[in-house]
C-alpha positions in Angstrom: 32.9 12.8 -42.3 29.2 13.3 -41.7 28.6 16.7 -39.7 27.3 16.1 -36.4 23.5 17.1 -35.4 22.5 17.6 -32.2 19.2 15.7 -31.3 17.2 18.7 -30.6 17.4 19.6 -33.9 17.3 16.4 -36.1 14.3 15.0 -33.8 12.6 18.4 -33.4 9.0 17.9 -34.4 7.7 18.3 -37.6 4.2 17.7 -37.4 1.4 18.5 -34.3 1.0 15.1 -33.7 5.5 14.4 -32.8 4.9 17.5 -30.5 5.8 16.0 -26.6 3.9 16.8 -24.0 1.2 19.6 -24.9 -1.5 17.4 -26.5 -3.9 20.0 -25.3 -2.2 22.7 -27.0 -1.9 20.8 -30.6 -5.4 19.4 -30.1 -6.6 23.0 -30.1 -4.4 24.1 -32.7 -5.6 21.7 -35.3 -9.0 22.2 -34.4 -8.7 25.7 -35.4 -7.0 24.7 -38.9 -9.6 22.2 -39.5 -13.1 24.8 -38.3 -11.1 27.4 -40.7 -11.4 29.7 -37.8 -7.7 30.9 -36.8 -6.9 33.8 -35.3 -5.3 37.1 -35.8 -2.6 36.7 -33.3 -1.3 34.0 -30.5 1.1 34.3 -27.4 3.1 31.0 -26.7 4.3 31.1 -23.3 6.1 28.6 -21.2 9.5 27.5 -19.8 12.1 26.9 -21.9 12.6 24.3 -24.4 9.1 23.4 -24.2 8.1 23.1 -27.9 7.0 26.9 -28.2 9.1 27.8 -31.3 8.6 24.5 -32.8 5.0 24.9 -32.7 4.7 28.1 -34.4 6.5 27.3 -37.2 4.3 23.6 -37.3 1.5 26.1 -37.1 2.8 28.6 -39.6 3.8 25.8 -41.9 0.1 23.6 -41.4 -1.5 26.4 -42.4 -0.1 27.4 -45.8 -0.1 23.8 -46.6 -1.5 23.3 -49.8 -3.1 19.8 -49.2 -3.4 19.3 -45.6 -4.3 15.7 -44.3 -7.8 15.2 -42.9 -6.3 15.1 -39.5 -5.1 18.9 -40.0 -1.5 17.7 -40.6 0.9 19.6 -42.8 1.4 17.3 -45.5 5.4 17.9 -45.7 5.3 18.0 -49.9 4.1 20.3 -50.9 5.9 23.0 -52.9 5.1 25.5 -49.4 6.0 22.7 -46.7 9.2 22.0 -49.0 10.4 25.6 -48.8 9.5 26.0 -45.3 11.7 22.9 -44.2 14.6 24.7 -46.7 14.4 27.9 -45.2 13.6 29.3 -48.2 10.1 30.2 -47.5 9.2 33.8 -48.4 5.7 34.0 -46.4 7.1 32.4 -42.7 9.2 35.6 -41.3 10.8 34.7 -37.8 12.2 37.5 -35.4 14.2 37.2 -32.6 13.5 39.8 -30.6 16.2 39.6 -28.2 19.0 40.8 -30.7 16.0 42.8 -33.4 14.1 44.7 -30.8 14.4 48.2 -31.9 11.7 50.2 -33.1 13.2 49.9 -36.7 13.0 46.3 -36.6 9.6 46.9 -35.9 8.7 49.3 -38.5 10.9 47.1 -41.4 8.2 44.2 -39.8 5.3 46.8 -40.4 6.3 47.4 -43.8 6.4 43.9 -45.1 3.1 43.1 -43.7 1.8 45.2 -46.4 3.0 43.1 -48.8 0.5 40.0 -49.4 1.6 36.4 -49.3 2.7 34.4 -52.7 1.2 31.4 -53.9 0.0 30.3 -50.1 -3.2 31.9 -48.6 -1.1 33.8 -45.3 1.8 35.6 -44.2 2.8 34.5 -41.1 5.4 36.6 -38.6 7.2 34.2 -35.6 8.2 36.5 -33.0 10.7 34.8 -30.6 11.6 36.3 -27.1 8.5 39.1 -27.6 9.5 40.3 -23.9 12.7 41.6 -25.4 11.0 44.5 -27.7 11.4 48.1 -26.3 8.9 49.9 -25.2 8.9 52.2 -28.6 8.5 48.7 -30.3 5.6 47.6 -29.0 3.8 51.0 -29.7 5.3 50.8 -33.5 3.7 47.1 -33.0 0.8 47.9 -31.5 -2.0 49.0 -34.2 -0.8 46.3 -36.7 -1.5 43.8 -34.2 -4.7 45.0 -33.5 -5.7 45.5 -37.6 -4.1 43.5 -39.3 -4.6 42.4 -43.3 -6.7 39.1 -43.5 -3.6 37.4 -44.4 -1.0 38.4 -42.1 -1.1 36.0 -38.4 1.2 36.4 -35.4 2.8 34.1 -33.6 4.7 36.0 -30.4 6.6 33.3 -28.2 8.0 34.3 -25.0 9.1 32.9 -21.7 8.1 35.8 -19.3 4.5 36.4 -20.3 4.2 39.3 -17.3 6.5 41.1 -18.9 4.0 41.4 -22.1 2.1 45.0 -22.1 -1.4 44.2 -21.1 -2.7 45.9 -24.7 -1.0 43.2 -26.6 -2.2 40.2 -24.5 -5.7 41.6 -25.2 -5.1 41.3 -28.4 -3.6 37.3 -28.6 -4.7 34.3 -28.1 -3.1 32.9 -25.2 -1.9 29.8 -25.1 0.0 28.7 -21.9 2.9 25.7 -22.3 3.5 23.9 -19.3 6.6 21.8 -18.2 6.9 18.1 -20.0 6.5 15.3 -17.5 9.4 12.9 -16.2 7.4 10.2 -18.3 6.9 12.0 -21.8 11.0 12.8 -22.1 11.8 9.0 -20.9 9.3 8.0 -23.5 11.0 10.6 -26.5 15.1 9.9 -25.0 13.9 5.9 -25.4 12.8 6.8 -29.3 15.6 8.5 -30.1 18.4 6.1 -28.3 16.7 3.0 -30.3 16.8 4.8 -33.5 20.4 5.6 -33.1 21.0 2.0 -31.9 22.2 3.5 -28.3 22.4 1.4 -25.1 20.7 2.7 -22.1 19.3 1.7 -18.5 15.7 3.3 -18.2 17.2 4.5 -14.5 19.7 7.0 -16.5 17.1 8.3 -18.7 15.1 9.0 -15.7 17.8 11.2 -14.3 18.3 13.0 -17.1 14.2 13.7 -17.5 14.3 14.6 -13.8 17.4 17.0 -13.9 15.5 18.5 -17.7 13.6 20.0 -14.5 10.4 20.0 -17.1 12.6 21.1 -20.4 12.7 19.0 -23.5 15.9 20.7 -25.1 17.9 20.7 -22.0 17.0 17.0 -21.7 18.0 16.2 -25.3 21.6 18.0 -24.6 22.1 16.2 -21.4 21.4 13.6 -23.5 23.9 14.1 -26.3 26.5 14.9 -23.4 26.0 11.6 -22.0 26.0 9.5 -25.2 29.5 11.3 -25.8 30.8 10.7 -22.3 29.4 6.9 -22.4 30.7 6.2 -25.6 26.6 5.1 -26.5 26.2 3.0 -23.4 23.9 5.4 -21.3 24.1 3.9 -17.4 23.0 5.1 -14.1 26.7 5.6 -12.6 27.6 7.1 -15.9 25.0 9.5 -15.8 25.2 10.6 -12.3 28.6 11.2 -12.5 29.1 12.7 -15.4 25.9 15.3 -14.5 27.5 15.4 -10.9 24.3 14.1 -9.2 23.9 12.2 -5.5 23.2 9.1 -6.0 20.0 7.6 -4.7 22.4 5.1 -2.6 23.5 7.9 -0.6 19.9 9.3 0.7 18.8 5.4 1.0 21.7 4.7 3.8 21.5 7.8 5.5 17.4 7.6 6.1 18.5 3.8 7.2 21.0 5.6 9.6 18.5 7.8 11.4 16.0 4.8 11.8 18.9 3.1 13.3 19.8 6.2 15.2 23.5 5.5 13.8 25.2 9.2 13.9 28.7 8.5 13.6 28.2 6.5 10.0 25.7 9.3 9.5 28.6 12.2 10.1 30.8 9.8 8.1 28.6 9.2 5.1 28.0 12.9 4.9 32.0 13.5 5.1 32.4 11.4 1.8 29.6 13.5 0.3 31.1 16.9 0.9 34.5 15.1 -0.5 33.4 14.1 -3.3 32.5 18.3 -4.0 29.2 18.0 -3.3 27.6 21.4 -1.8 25.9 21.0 1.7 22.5 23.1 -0.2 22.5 20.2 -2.7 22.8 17.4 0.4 20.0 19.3 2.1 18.0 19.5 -1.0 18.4 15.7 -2.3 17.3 14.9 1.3 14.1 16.9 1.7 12.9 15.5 -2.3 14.0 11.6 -0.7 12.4 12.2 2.4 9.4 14.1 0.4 9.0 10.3 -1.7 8.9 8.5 1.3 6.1 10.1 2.8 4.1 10.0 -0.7 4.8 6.3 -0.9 3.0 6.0 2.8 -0.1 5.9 0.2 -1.2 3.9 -2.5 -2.8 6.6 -4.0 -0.5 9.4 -4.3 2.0 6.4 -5.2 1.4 8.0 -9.0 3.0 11.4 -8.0 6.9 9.6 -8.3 8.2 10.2 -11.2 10.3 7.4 -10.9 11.5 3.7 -12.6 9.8 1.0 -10.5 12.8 -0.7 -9.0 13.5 2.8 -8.0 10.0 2.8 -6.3 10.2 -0.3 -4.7 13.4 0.5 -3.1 11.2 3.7 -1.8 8.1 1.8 -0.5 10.5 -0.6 1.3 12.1 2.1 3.3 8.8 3.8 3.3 7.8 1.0 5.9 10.1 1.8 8.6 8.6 4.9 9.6 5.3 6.1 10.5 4.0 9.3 8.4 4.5 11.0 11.6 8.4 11.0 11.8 8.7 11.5 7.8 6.9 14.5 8.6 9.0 15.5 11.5 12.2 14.9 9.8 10.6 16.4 6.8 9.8 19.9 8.8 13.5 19.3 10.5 15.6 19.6 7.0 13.0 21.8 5.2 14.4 24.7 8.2 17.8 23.8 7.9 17.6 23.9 4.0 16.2 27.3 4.3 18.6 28.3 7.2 21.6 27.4 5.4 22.6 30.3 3.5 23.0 32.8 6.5 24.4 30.3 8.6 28.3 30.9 8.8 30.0 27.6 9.8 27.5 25.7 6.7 29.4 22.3 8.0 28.4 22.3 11.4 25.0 23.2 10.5 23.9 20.1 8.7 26.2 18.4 10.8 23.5 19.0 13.6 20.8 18.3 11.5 22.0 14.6 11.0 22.5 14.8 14.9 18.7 15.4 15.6 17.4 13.0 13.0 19.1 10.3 14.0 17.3 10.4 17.5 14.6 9.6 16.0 12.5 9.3 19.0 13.4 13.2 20.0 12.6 14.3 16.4 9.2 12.9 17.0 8.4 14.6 20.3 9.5 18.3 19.1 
């Protein structure tokens, strides 16, 4: 039987160009490679499963490429780019400073940056989770960073960039990774379910992107969870049960409820939610982000801020025109206090219980 590879790793990026969502980043990157003018040392920092890692070792691997494309591409045959994708490359050294972040790790580091690179022009040294290192590390670190050999580059990678002594960010190129948008991960899930001949609705991929909450990696393992669950037939109910997410449905008939100033199918709708397990934080939450896309759709042109599929949208802009901005805001400002509220509050039930009880006067809600 063929072992089983996760997604993040058999579609993880292998060149600048396959990199999701941080063109700007790349774009600057290859630049660099192709102006000869790369620097000592570079912080990647970011959320998680943004691409960090897996752009310091494209960088790290582009670089000792022996015959880069004119685009500034690694060229993947080489005899450097074929031990770097065997991990059998002896001038790419990744650390992970999380579980290495003695001083000794440091000092072994320091030690084999003395040692020049072999048959490629650098050494390169990946350090992942750079936060981690002690504080004795970073002093070991410290003047090798700061002097290093022509040959040796860091590549430091972390997700808490404040936690980073100010004396090594002086000393790095700073390169900032942001979230990937809703649209870039529908865009890469859509690659990689027609490649493995996977079934999908574009509404479930947009729940996973949106639940990735800007991560590629988590996205990609929601991903593979659902493929699994759905036996390769990724669909909207599958997803949002299997992920435990409200469905859209819910939010739609209980704005319709306070428009129609209905509170007893309100309280009753809401009493299906909580028995279905859902938490009265996550109601209140779901709520404010429905209510949120209903006042952005009372514009065409913040219309571009939803994330969302465009069946999805229209269903939005429908609702959108039952209510003047006026009460969106007002219900809006309502559940916003009561979301924050909620915590502290004792009997939780009873507290969004009343919430549903103001909005669905919706004539009240607009006078207070």
């Amino acid at each position: 039987m063929e072992n089983f590879i996760v997604s993040a790793r058999k579609y993880r990026p292998q060149t600048f160009d396959s990199v999701v969502g941080q063109s700007a980043i790349t774009t600057t990157l290859k630049n660099s490679i192709l102006k000869d003018q790369i620097g000592q040392a570079f912080l990647f920092c970011g959320p998680r499963g943004v691409g960090k890692t897996t752009c310091a070792r494209i960088f790290a691997k582009t670089i000792n490429c022996t015959n880069r494309t004119p685009e500034g591409e690694a060229c993947n045959e080489c005899e450097s780019c074929r031990s770097f994708a065997a991990s059998a490359s002896f001038n790419i050294f990744e650390l992970d400073a999380a579980s290495n972040n003695g001083v000794d790790h440091i000092r072994t580091l320091v030690d084999q940056v003395k040692v020049p690179p072999s048959g490629v022009q650098y050494k390169v040294y990946i350090i992942d989770e750079v936060h981690m290192l002690s504080q004795s590390a970073f002093n070991a670190f410290l003047k090798t960073l700061e002097e290093p050999p022509a040959y040796a580059k860091f590549i430091l990678a972390t997700t808490e960039k404040h936690k980073i002594l100010p004396t090594i960010l002086s000393r790095c190129q700073i390169f900032d990774f942001k979230r990937i948008g809703v649209k870039d991960i529908i865009s890469h899930l859509e690659g990689i379910a027609q490649k493995e001949n996977i079934k999908y609705e574009l509404d479930a991929l947009n729940i996973i992107a949106q639940k990735a909450d800007g991560g590629l990696r988590d996205a990609l393992s929601m991903f593979d969870q659902m493929v699994s669950f759905s036996d390769g037939n990724l669909t909207y109910n599958n997803v949002i049960e299997n992920l435990n997410i409200l469905d859209y449905d819910y939010f739609f008939q209980m704005v319709d409820f306070f428009i129609n100033n209905n509170m007893a199918d309100a309280l009753l709708l809401y009493n299906t939610i909580t028995e279905k397990g859902f938490e009265g934080s996550n109601f209140l939450a779901g709520l404010n982000d429905h209510l949120r896309n209903l006042s952005i759709c009372k514009n065409s042109k913040t219309l571009p801020l939803l994330s969302l599929s465009d069946n999805i949208k229209q269903k939005y802009q429908e609702q959108a025109e039952k209510f003047t901005a006026k009460q969106l805001v007002d219900l809006l400002t309502l559940f916003t206090q009561y979301e924050y509220q909620y915590k502290n509050i004792p009997n939780k039930r009873l507290h969004v219980e009343v919430a549903l009880m103001r909005a669905c006067n919706i004539n009240k809600v607009r006078q207070s």
